[in-house]
Backbone bond lengths (Angstrom), bond angles and torsions (degrees), N, CA, C in turn:
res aa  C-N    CA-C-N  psi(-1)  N-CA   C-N-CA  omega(-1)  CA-C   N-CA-C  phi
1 X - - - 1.464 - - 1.528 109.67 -
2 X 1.372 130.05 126.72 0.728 140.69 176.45 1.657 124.73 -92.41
3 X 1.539 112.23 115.97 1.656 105.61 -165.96 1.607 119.53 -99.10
4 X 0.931 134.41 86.70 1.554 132.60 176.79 1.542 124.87 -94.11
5 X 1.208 95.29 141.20 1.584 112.07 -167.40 2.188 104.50 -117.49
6 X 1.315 93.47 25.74 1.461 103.23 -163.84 1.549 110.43 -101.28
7 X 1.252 139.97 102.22 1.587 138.04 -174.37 1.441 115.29 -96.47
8 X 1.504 92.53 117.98 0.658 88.90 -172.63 2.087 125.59 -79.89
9 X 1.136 116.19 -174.60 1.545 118.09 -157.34 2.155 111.92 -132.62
10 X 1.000 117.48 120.39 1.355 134.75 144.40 1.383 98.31 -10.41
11 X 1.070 123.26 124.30 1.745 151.15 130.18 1.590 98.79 -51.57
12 X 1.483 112.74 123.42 1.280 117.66 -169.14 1.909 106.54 -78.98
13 X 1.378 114.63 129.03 1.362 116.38 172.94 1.597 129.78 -26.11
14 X 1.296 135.24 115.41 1.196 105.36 171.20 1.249 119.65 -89.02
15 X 1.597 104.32 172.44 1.419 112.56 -165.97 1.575 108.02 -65.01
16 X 0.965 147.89 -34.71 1.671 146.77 174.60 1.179 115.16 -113.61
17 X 1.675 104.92 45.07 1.481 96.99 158.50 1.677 95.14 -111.18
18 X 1.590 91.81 168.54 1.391 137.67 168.38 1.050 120.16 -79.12
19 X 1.591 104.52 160.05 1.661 111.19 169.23 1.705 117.30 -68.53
20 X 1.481 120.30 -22.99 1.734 118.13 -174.02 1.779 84.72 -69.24
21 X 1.576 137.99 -26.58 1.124 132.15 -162.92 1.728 126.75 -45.97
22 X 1.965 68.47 -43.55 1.904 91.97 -164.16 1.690 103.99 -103.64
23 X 1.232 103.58 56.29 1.544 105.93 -178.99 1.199 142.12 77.57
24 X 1.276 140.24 115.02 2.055 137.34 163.38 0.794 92.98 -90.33
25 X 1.692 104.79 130.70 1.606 118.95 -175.73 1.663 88.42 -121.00
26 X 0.821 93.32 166.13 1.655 101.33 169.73 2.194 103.83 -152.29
27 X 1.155 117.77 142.98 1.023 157.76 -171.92 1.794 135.38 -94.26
28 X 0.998 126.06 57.73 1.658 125.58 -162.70 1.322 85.16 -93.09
29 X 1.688 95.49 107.04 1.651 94.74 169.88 1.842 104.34 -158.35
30 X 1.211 87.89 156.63 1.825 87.31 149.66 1.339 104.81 99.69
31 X 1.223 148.90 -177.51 1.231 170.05 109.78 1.669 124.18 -139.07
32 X 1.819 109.64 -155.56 1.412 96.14 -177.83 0.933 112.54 -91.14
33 X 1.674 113.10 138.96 1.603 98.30 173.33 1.788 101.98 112.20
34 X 1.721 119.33 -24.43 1.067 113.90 -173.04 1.366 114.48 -158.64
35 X 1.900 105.69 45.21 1.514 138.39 -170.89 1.704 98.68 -53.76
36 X 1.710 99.16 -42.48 1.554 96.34 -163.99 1.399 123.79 -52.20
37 X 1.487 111.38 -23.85 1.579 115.67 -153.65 1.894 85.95 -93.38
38 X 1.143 127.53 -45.69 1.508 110.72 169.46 1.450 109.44 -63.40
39 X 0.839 153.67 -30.01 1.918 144.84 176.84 1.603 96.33 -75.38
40 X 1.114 117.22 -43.31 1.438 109.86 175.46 1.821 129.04 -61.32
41 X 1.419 115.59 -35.78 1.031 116.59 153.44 1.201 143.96 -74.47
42 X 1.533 105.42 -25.35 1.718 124.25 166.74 1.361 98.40 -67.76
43 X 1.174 158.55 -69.30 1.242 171.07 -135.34 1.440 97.29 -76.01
44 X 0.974 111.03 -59.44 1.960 122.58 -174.07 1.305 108.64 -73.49
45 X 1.446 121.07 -18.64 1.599 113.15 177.67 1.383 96.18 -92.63
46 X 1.181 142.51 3.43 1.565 150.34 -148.27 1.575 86.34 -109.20
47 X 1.760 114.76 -53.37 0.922 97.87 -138.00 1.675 87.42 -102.59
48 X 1.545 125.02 -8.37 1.053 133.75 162.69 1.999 123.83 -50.76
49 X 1.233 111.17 -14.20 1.310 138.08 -172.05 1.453 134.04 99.80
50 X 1.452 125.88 4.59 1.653 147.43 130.57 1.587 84.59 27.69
51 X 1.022 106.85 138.85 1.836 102.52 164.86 1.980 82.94 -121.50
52 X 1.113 100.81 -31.69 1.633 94.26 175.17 1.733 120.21 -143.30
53 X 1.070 106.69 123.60 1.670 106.23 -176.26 1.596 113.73 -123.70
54 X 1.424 97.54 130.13 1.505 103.33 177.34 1.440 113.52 -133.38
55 X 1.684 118.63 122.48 1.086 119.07 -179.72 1.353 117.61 -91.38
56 X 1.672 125.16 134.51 1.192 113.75 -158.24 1.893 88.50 -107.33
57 X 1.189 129.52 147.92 1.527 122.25 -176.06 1.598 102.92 -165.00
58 X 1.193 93.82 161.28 1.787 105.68 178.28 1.394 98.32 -61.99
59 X 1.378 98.81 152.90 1.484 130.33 -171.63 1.814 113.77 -55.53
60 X 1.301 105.68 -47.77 1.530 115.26 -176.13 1.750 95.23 -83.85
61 X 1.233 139.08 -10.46 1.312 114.91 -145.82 1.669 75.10 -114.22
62 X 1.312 126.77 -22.12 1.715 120.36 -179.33 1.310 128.21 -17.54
63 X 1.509 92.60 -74.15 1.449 112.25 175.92 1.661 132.33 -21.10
64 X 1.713 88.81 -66.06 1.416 92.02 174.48 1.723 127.83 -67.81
65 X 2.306 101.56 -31.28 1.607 93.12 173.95 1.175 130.10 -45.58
66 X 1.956 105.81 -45.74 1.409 113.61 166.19 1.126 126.34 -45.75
67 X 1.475 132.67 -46.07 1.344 116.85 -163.49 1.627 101.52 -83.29
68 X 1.011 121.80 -2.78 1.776 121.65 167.87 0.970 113.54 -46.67
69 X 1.583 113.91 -54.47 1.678 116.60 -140.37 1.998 85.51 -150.60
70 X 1.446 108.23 133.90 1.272 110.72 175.94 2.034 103.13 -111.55
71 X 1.047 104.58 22.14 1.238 98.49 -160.65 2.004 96.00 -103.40
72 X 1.305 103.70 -42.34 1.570 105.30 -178.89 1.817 110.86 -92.65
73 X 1.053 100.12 -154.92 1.678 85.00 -153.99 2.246 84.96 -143.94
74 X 1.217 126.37 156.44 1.257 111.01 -170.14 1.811 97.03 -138.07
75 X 1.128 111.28 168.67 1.545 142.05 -151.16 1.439 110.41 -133.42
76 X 1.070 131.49 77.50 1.605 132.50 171.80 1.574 96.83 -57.81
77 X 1.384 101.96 140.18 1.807 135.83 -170.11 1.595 100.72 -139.19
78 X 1.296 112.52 130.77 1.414 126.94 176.87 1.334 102.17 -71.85
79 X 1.457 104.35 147.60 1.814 109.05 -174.58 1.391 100.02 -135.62
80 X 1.420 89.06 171.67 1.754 97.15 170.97 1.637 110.66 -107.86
81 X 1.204 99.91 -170.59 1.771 102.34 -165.70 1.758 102.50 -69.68
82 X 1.212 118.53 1.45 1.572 95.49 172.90 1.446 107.21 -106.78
83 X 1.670 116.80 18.03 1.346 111.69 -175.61 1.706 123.48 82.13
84 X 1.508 107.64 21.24 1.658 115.02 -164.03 1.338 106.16 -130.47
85 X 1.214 121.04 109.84 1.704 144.28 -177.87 1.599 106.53 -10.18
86 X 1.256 120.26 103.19 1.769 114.80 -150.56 1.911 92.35 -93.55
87 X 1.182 115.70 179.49 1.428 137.23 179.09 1.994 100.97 -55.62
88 X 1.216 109.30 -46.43 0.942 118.87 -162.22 1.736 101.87 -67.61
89 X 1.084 131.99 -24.24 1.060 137.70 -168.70 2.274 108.55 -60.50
90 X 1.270 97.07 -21.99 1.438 118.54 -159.70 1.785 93.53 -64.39
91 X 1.247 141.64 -33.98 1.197 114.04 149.37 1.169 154.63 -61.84
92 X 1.729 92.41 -27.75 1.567 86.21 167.97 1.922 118.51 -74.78
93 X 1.179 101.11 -36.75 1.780 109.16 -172.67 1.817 86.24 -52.39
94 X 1.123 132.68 -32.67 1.489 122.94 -158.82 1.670 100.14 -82.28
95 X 0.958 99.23 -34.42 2.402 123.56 -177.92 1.678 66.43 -41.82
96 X 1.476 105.41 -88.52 1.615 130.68 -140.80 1.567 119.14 -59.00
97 X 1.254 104.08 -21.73 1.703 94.39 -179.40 1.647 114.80 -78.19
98 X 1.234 132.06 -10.90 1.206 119.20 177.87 2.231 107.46 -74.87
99 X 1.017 103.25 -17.56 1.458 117.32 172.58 1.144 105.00 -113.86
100 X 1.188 126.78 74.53 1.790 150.04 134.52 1.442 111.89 -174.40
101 X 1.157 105.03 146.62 1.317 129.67 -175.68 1.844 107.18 -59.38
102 X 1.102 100.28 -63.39 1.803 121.69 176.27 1.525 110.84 -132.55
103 X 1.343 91.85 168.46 1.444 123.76 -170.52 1.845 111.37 -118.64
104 X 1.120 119.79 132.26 1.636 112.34 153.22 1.809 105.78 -123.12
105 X 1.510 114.37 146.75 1.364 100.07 -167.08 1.548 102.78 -134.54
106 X 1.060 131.25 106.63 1.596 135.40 175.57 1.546 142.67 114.94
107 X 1.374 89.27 31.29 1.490 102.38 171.39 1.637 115.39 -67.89
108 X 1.064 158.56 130.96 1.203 149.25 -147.21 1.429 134.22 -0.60
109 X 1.505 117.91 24.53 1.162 109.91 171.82 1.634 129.12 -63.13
110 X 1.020 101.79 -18.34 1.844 123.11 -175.36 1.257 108.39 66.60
111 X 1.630 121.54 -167.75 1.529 129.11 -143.11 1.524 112.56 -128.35
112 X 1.055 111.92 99.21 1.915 124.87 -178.96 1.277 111.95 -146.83
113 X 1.687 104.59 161.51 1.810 109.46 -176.06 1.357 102.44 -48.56
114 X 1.566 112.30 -41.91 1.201 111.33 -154.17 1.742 106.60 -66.06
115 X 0.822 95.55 -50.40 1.873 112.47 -176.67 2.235 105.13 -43.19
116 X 1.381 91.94 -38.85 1.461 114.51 176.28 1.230 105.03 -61.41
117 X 1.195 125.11 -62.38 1.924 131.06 178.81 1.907 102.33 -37.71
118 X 1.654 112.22 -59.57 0.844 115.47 -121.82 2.235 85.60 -88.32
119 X 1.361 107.20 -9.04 1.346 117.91 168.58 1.331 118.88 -76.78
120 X 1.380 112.87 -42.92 1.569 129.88 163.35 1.236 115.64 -32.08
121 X 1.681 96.00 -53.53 1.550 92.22 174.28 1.391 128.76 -100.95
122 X 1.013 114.22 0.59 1.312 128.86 172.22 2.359 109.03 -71.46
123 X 1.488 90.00 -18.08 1.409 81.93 -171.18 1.063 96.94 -103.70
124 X 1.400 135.16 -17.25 1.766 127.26 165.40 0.870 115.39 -87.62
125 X 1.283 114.25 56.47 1.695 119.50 175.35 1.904 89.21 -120.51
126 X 1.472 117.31 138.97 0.965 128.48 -177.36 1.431 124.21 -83.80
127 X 1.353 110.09 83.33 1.715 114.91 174.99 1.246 109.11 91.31
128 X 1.793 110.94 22.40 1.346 119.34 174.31 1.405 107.82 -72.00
129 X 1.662 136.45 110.75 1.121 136.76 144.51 1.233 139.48 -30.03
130 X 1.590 118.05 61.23 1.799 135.64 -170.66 1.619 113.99 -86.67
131 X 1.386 138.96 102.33 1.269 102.07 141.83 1.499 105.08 -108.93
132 X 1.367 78.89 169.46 1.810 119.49 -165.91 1.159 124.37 -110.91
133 X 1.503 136.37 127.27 1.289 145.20 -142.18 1.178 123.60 -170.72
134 X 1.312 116.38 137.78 1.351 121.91 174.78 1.834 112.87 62.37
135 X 1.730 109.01 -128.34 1.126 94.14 -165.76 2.143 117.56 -78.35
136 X 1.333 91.24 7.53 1.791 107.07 155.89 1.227 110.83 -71.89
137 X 0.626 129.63 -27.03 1.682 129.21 169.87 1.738 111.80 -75.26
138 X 1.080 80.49 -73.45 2.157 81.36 171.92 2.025 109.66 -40.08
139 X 1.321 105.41 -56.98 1.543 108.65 153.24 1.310 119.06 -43.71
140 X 1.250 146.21 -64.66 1.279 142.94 -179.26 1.503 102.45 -43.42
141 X 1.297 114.19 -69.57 1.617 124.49 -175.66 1.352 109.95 -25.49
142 X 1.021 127.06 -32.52 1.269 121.43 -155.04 1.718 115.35 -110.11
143 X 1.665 99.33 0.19 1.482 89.60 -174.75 2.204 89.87 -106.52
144 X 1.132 63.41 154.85 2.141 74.70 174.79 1.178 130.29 -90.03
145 X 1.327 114.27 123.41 1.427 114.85 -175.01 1.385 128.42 78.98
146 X 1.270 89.50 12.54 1.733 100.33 -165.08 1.495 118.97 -50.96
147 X 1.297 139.21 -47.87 1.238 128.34 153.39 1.109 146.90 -4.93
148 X 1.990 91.41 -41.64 1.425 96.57 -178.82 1.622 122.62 -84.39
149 X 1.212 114.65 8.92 1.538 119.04 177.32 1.626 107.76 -122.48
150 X 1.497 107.51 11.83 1.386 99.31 178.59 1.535 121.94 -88.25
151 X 1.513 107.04 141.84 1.382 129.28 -167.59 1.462 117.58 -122.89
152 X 1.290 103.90 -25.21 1.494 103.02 173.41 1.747 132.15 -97.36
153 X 0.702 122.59 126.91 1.513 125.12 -161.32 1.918 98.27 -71.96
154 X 1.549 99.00 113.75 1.603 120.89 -160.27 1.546 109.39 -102.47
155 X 1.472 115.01 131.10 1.626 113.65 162.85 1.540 89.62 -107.39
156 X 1.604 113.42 151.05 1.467 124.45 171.54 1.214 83.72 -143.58
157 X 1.641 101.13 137.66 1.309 137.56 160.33 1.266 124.04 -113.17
158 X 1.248 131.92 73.43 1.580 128.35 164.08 1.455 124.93 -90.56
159 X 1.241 108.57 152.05 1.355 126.68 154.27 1.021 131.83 -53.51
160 X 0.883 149.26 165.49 2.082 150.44 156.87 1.336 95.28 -31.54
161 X 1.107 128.79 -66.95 1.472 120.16 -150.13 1.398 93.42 -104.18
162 X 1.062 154.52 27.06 1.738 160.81 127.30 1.486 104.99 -66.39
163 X 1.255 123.05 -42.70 1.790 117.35 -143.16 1.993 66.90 -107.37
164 X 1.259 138.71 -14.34 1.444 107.27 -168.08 1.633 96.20 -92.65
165 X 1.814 120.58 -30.92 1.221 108.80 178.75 1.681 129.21 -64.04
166 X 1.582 102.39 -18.77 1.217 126.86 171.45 1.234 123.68 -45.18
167 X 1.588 96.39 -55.15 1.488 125.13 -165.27 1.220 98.48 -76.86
168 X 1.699 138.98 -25.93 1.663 128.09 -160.25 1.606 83.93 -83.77
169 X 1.429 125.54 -40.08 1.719 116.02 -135.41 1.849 77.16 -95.72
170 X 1.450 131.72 -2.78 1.459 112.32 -172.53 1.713 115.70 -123.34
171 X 1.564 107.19 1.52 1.321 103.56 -168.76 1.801 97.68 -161.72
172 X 1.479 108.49 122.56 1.531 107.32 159.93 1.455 143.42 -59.58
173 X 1.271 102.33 -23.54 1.676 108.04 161.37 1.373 115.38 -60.66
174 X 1.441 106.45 156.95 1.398 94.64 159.64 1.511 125.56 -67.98
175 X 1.554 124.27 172.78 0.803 127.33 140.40 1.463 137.60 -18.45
176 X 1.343 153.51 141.30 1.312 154.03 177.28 1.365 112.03 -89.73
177 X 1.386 106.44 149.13 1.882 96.91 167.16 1.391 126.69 -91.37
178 X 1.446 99.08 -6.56 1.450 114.14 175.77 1.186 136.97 -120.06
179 X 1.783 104.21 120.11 1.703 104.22 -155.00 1.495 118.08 -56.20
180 X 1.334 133.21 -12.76 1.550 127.38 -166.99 1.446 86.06 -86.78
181 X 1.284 141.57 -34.88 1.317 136.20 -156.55 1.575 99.46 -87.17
182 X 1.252 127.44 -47.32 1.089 146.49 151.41 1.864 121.58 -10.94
183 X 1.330 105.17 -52.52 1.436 104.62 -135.19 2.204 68.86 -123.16
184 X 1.440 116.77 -27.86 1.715 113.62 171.08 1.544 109.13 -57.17
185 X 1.286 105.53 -63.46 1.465 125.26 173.37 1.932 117.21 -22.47
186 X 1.656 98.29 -73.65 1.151 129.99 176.44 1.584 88.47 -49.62
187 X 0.951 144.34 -68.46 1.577 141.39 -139.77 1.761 109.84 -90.31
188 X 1.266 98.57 -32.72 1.466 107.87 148.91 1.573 125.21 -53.83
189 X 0.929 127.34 -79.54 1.416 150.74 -159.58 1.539 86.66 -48.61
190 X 1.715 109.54 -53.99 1.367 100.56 -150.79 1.899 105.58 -106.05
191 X 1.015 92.28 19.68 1.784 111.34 -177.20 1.811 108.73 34.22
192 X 1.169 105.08 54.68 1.617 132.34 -179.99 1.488 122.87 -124.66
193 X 1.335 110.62 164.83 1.761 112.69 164.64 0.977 99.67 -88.03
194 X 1.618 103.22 139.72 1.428 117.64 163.81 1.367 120.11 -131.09
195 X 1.626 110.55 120.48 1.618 121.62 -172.25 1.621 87.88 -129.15
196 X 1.975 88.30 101.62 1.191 122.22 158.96 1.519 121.67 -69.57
197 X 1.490 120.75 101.44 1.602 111.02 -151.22 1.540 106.48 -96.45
198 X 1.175 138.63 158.85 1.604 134.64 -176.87 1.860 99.21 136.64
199 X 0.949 107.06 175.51 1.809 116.14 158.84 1.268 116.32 -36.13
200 X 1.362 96.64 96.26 1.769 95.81 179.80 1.204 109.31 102.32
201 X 1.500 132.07 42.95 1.648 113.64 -167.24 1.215 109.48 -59.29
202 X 1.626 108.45 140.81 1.608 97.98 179.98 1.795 98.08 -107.24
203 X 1.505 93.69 175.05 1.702 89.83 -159.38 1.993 67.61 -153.37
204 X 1.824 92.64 133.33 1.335 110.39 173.11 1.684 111.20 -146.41
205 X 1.103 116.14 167.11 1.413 111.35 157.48 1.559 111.56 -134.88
206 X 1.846 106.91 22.11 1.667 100.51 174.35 1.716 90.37 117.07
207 X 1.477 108.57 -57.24 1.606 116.65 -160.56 1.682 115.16 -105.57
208 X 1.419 104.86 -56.68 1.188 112.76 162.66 1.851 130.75 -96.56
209 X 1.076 118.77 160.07 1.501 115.26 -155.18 1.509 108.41 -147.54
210 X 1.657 112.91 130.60 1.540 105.79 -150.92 1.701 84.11 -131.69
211 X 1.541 141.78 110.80 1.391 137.55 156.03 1.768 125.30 -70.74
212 X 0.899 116.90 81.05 1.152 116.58 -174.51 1.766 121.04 -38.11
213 X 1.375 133.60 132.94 1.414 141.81 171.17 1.710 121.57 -85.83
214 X 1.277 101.38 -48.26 1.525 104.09 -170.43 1.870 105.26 -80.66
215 X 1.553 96.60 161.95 1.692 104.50 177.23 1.597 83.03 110.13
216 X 1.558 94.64 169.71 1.438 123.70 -164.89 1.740 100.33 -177.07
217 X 1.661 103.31 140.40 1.381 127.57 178.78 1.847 112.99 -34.47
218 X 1.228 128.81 -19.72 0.948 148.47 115.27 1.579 129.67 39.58
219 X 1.779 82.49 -69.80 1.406 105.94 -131.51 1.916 76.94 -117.56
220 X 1.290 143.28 0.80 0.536 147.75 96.19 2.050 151.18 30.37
221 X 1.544 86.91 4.79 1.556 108.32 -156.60 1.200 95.83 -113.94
222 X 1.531 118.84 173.12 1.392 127.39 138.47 1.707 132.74 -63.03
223 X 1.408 98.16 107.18 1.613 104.76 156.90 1.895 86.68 110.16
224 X 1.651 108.89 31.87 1.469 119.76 175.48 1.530 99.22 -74.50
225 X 1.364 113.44 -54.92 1.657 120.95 -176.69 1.169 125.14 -68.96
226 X 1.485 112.14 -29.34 1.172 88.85 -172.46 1.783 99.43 -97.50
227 X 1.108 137.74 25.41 1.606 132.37 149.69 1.767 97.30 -78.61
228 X 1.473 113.46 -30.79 1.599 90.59 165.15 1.281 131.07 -55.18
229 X 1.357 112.11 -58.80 1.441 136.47 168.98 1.911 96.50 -21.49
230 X 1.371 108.84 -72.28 1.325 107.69 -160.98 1.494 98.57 -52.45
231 X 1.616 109.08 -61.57 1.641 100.07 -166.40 1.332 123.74 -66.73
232 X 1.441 128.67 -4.74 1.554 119.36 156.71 1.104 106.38 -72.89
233 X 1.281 143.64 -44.28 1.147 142.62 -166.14 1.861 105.03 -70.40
234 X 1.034 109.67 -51.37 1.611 97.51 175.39 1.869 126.64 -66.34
235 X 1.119 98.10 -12.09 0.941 132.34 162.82 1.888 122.74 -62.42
236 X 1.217 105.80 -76.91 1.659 118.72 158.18 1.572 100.23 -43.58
237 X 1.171 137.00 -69.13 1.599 135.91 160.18 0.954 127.91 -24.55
238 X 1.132 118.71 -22.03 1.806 116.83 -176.01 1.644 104.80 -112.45
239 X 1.639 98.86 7.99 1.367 90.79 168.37 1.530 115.36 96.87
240 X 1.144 126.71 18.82 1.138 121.67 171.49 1.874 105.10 -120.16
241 X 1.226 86.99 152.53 1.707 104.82 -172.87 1.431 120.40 -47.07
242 X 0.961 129.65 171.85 1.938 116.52 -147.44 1.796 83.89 -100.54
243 X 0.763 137.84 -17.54 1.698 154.08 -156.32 1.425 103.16 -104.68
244 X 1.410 117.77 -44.31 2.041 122.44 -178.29 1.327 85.72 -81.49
245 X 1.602 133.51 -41.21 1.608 107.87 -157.12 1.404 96.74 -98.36
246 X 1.486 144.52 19.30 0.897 124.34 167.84 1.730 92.51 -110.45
247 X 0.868 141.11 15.08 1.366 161.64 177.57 1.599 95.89 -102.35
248 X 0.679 120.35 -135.06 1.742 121.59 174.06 1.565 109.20 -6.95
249 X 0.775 130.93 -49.74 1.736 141.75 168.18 1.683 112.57 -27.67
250 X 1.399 90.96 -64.41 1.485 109.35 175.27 1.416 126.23 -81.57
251 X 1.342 110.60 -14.01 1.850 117.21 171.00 1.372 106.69 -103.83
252 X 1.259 118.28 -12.66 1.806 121.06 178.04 2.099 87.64 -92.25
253 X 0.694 108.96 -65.47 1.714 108.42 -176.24 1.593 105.39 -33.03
254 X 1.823 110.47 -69.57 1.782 116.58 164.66 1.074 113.05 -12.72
255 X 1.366 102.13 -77.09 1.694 113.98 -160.76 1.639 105.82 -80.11
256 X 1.066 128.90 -35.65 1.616 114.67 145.50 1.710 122.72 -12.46
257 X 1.250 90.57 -58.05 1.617 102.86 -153.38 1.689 74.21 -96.02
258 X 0.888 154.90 -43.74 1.283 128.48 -172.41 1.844 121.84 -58.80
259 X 1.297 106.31 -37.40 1.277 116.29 -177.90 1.737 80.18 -84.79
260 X 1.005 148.03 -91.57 1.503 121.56 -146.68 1.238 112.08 -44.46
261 X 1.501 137.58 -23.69 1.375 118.30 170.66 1.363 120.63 -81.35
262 X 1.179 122.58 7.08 1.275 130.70 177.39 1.541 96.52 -88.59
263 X 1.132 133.62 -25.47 1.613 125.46 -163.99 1.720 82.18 -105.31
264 X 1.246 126.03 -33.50 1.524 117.69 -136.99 2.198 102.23 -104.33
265 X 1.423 93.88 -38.46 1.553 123.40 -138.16 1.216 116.44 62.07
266 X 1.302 79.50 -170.02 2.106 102.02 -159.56 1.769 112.71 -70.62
267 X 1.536 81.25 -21.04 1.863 87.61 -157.52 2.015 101.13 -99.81
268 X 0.941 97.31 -7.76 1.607 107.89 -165.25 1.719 101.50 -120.54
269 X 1.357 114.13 9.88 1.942 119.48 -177.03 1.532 104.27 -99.34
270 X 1.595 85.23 105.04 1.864 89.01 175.34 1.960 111.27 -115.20
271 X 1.098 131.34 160.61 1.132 136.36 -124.61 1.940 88.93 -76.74
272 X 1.157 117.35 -44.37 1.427 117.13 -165.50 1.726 100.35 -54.86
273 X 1.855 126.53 -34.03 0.923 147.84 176.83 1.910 94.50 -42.30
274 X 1.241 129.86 -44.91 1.171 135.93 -166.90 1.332 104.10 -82.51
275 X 1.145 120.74 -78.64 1.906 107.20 159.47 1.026 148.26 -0.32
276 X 1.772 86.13 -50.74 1.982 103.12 -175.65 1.818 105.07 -102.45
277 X 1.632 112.35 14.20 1.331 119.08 138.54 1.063 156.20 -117.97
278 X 1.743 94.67 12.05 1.500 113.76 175.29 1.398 113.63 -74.26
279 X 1.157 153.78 -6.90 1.640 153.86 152.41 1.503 89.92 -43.56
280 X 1.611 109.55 -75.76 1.544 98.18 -163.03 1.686 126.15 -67.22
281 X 1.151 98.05 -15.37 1.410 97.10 170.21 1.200 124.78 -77.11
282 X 1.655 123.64 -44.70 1.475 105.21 154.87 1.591 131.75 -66.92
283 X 1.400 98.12 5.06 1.577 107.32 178.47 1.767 92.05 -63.38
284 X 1.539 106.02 -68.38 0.994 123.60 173.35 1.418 146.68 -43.68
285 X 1.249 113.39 -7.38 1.420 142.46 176.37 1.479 126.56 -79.59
């Protein structure tokens, strides 16, 4: 295992480039009831360097992503009666991926067969650039064997209790007590990135192994991850390797949240607070 403490860095802009330059991101997020976590990731890949962001979301829940954020552009998705990205949606996400660079998939969409189909196919897509998050993960968990039809080259980001539901539906041992072993394992098995999130995010690809420093208890809130979500993903878009931007992803997010608790404190730092310090943190980087 190889341990690095090395961050990686942005290729400096050139002078006549464009916005198609710095990435099409696209966005599977959101429903009713849980608009914030798609505006929250669109917003953070915006501010992560996105040259273009599009949030793709259930049909009824649109309205409001849009009026969040005027900066990204949004994607009506067929839903079912509780307002949650339905089966049917799987043609259009298929229309749209040849026009974006990457994908992030499951910031509040929540947990149904249908939501399950629409990951299925999202992972036999060949060298499709996906990561996966939040309630995509609880979705993943639940389908079997999933690995074995995967085609698209995957970042997963779970939580403690994401990477443990992971772990029942993908491995007979127990669980580990220790996150580097944890989050190696996971990245193995499933030949993916894995940014194990909590104190210390660890960041692996199976071989090499990255412990994250920056962030504070803080950071700790609702709608903390999914401004990750966006900034790896804008990140993967701009062209850097699924392993550097989940590397930089997670030390630009830290130190985000470190400088907003410096203006905010620890106890009063809510996730948009992280956003509106990511300029200076990659200033700072």
């Amino acid at each position: 295992m190889q341990v690095t403490s090395d961050i990686p860095k942005l290729a400096p802009r050139p002078i006549d480039g464009h916005k198609g330059d710095f990435g099409k991101v696209c966005v599977i997020a959101g429903s009713v009831g849980m608009t914030g976590a798609a505006a929250l990731a669109g917003r953070s890949a915006l501010r992560a360097g996105a040259g273009l962001v599009r949030i793709a979301t259930a049909k009824s829940a649109l309205p409001i992503v849009a009026s969040i954020e005027p900066s990204y552009t949004t994607i009506p998705l067929p839903e079912d009666s509780a307002g949650r990205i339905s089966a049917k949606a799987v043609n259009t996400i298929l229309e749209i991926i040849s026009d974006n660079d990457c994908f992030a998939f499951g910031p509040g969409v929540g947990t149904s067969a249908d939501l399950r189909s629409v990951v299925e196919v999202l992972l036999e897509q060949q060298n499709l650039r996906l990561l996966i998050d939040g309630d995509g993960l609880n979705n993943l968990s639940k389908i079997k064997n999933w690995p074995d039809s995967l085609k698209a080259k995957l970042i997963l980001t779970p939580h403690p209790g994401e990477i443990k539901r992971l772990w029942a539906g993908l491995f007979r041992d127990p669980l580990p007590s220790d996150r580097q072993i944890q989050a190696t394992q996971l990245a193995m098995q499933t030949k993916s990135i894995v940014v194990l999130k909590g104190a210390g995010t660890v960041v692996t690809d199976g071989e090499k192994i990255y412990v994250n420093k920056t962030g504070n208890p803080g950071m700790a809130t609702a709608g903390s991850g999914d401004v990750l979500t966006g900034v790896i993903t804008a990140l993967v878009g701009q062209g850097m390797s699924d392993f550097e931007a989940a590397v930089l992803g997670v030390y630009i997010h830290g130190l985000a949240g470190d400088i907003a608790a410096e203006k905010t404190g620890r106890v009063s730092l809510i996730a948009t607070d992280i956003i509106d310090a990511l300029p200076k943190a990659f200033m700072q980087s």
